[in-house]
PABA-237321 format. One record per residue (C-alpha): residue in one letter; chain; x, y, z. Coordinates in Angstrom, 3 decimals. Each point is the difference from the previous one (the first is absolute). Example, Ala and Ser with C-alpha at 12.3 -4.5 7.8 and 13.67 -1.06 7.14 Angstrom:
(atom A A (12.300 -4.500 7.800))
(atom S A (1.370 3.440 -0.660))
// end
This chain:
(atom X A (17.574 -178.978 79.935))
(atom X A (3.811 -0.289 -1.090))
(atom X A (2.266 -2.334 -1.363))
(atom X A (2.856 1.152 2.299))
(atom X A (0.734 2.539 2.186))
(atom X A (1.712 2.574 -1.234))
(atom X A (1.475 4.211 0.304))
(atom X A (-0.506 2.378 -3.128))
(atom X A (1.917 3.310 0.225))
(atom X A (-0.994 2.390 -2.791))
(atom X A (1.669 3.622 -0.374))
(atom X A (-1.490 2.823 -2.418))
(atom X A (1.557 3.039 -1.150))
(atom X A (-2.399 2.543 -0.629))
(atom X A (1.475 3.514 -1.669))
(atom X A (-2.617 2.196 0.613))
(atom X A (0.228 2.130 -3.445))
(atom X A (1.305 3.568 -0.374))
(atom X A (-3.058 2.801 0.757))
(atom X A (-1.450 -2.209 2.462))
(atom X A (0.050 -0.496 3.675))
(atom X A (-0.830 -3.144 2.419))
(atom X A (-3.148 1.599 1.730))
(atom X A (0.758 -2.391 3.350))
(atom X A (1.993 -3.152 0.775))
(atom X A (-2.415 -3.111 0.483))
(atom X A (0.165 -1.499 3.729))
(atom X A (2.338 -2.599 0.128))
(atom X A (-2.391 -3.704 0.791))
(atom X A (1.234 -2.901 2.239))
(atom X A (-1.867 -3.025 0.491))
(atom X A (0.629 -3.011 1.630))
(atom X A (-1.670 -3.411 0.796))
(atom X A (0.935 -3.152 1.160))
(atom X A (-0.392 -1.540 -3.507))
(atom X A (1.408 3.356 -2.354))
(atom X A (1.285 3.739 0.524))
(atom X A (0.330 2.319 -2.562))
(atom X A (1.030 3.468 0.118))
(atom X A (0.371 3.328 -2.164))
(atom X A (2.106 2.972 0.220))
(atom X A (0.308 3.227 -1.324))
(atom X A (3.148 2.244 -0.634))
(atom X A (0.332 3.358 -2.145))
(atom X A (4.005 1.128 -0.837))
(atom X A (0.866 2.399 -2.744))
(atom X A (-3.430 -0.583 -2.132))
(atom X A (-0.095 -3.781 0.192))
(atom X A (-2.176 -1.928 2.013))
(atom X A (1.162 -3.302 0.982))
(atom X A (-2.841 -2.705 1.115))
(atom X A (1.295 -2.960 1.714))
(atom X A (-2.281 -2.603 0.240))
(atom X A (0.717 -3.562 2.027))
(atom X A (-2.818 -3.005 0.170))
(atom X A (0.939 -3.160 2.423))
(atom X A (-2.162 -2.977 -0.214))
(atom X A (0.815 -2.246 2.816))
(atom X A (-2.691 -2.243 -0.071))
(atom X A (-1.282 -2.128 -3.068))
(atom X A (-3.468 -0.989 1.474))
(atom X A (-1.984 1.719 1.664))
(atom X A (-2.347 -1.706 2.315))
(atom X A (-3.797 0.694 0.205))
(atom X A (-0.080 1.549 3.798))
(atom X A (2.225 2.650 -1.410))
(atom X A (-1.197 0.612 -3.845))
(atom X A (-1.793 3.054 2.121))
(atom X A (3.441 1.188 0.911))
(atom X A (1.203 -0.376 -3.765))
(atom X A (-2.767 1.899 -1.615))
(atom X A (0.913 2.695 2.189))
(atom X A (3.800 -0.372 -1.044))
(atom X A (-1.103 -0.502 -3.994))
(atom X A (-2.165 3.647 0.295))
(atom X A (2.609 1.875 2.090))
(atom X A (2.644 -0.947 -2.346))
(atom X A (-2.353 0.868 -3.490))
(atom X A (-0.839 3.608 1.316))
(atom X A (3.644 0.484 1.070))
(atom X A (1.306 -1.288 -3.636))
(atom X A (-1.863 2.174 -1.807))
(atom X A (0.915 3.181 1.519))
(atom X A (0.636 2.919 -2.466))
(atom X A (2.136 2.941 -0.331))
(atom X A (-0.954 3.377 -0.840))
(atom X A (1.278 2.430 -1.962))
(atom X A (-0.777 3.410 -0.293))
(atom X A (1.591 2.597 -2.592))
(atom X A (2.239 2.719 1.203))
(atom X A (0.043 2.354 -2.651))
(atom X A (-2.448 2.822 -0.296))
(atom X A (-2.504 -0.111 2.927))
(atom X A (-2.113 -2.911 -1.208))
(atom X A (-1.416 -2.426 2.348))
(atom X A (-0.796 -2.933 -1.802))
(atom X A (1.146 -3.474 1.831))
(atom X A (1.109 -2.891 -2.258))
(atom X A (0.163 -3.165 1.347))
(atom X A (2.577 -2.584 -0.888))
(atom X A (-0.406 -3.654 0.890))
(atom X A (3.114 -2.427 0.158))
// end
């Protein structure tokens, strides 16, 4: 499946923008398998959100008897990537929810 095994670390800085509010914190996601682990968290300090992301692929190949065990990996990791954060404005009683993907 890969050339090599490698670790990616990736760190975002998100400044949520004056007038607006993070409406919750996404869980945090940890998964681990004999052949990758990857794993998401979540912290709010003084109107930034910071994202940390870390993918480990141990394992190049990935035999047949557990390509079962991979899909399951592959599809936990996609929904868990693509988590978004909401905003919501502050100012004047309105309601509306803006999302903001990273």
């Amino acid at each position: 499946v890969f050339s090599k095994a490698f670790t990616e670390k990736n760190v975002m800085n998100i400044k949520v923008p004056e007038g607006y509010a993070l409406e919750h914190l996404p869980d945090n996601v940890s998964i681990d398998t004999a052949f990758s682990s990857y794993s998401v968290t979540y912290s709010e300090n003084g109107g930034t959100v910071t994202v940390t992301e870390v993918l480990s692929v141990r394992k190049c190949t990935v035999p047949a008897a557990e390509y079962a065990s991979y899909r399951q990996f592959v599809n936990a990791y996609s929904k868990a990537s693509q988590t978004k954060l909401v905003l919501r404005p502050v100012w004047r009683g309105c309601r509306r929810t803006y999302f903001a993907a990273f």
